[in-house]
N, C-alpha and C positions, 0 to 999 in steps of 0.2 A: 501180562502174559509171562513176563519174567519169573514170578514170585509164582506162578502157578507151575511152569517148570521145574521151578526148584524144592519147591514142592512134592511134586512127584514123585523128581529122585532121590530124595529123602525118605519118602515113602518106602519104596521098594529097595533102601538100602536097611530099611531098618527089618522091613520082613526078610529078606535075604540073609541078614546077619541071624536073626531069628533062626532060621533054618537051618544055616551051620552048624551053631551054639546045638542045637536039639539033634544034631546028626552027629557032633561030638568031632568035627572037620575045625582042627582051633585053627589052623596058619589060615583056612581062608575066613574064618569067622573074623581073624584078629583085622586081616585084611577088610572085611568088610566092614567092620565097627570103625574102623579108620575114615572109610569112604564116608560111613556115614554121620561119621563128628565133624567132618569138612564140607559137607552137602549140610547139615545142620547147622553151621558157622556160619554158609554162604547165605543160607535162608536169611537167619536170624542181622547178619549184616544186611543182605537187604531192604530186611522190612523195616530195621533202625534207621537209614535213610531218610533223609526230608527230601520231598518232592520242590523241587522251587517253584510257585505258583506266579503265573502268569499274572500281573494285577493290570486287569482292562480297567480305564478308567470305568465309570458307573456312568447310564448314561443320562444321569441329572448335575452331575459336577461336567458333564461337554455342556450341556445347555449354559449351565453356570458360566463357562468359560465364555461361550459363544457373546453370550451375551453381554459380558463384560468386554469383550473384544467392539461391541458394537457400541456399547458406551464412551468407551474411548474415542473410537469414530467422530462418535454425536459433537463430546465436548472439542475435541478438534476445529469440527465445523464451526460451531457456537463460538470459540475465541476468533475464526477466520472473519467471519462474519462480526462478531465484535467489532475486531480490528479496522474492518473498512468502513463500518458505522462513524467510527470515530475519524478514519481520515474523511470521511465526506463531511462529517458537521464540521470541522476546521477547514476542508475547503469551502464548505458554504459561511463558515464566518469570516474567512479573507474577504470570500466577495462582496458581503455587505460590507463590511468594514471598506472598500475599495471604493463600491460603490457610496456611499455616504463621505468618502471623500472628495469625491468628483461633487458632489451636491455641496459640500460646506465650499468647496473653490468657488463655484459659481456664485456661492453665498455671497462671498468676498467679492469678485467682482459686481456684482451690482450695489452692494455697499459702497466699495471704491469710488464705482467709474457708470454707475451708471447703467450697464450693458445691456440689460433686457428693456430694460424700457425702450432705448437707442434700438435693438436688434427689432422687438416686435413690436415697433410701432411702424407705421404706414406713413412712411415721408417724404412721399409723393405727393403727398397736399400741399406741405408744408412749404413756406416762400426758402430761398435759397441761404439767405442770412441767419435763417431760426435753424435750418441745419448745420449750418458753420458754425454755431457756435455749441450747438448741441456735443457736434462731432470732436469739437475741440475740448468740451468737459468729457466726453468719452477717454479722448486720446488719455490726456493726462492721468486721467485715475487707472484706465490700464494700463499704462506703463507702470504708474507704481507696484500695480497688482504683480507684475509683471519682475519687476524688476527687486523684488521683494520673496517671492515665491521660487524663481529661477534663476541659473545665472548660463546667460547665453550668449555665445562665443558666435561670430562669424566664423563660414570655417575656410573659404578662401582668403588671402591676404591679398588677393590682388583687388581692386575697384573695377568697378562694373565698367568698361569698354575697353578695359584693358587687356595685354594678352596674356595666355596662361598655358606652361607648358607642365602637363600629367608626365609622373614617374611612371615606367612600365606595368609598375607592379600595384597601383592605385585600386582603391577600394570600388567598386562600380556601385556601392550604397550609398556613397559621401558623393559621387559625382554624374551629373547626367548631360550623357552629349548630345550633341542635337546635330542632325545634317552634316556626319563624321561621313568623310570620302574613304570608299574601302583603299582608294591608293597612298594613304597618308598612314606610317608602318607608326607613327608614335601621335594619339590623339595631341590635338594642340587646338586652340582659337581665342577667340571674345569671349569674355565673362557679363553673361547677362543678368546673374546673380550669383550672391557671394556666398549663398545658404547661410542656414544656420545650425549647432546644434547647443545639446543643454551640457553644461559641464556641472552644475551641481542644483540638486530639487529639494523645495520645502515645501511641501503642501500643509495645508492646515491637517491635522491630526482632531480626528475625535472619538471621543468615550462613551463608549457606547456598552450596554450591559445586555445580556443574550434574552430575545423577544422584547429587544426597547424597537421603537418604530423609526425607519428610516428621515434624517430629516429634513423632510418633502419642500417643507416652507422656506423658498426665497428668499422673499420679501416679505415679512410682513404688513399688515395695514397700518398705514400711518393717518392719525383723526386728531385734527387738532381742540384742544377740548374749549371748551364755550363756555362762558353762561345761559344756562336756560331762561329767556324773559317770558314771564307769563303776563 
């Protein structure tokens, strides 16, 4: 709209000055050829001007964007997800690895001592002497198991019928009372047992490689080997 303006009076300065000049009027001719080298300056600066052009993104570089934005997202997801892949197969190899410990312990015990055989067998048929003595190879190999794998601490110092007086501030996991009168302001009594707990653990340890099979076998069979007579 500008440049059409200016335009104009350009125009009509230069027919005006026209007009003068032919009617022989020089002061307003001079005057006008003035106006219109200044209306022709203004033109021509004008239209020398750069317009500064708005640059909208195109809308295939938004898609572009959009989409890379959503990519990011994805991989995001994908390492989040990784990541707890990976904490759940190490928790699930603790467990086996745990569990296959509790299996090699029991190993050991009945290697030791005997104990399944003792536990599931039905010894209630059995006369009274074949259990005593049974019970007495028991003892002994579990305590070795025992005393080999753990180290267990009484954790009262007093003996069993004697009296035992609680600090105020006593752990109520280490200690269980029995038949405590609400009018007694500081637990006190008879020690009916001393507890126990463990102060240092060895359990058998084993090696085991990812998809080896838990290992199930006890006992295995014991066959003593023969000559075959034909």
């Amino acid at each position: 709209m500008q440049k059409q303006i200016l335009g104009f009076f350009a125009l009509i300065s230069a027919i005006t000055t026209s007009v003068m000049l032919y009617n022989r009027s020089l002061d307003t001719g001079l005057i006008a050829s003035v106006a219109t080298l200044i209306f022709i300056a203004l033109h021509l600066r004008f239209q020398g001007r750069k317009v500064e052009e708005v640059k909208e993104p195109k809308p295939g570089m938004k898609l572009i964007d959009e989409l890379n934005e959503r990519l990011n997202a994805s991989k995001h997801q994908v390492q989040s997800l990784q990541a707890r892949l990976q904490q759940l197969e190490a928790e699930s190899k603790a467990a086996d690895n745990e569990d296959a410990a509790v299996l090699m312990f029991l190993r050991v015990l009945q290697e030791k001592s005997r104990l399944l055989d003792f536990a599931l067998t039905d010894i209630a048929r059995l006369p009274d002497p074949q259990v005593g003595a049974a019970a007495r190879v028991v003892h002994q190999g579990l305590r070795g198991v025992l005393q080999d794998s753990f180290e267990i601490k009484p954790i009262a110092e007093a003996n069993e019928g004697q009296n035992l007086q609680l600090p105020d501030d006593f752990d109520s996991s280490r200690y269980r009372i029995l038949q405590q009168s609400a009018a007694e302001q500081k637990p006190q009594g008879v020690v009916l047992h001393r507890g126990w707990e463990v102060k240092k653990m060895n359990l058998p340890r084993t090696l085991r490689r990812p998809g080896d099979p838990l290992p199930s076998v006890l006992a295995p069979v014991e066959i003593e080997a023969r000559e075959v007579l034909q």
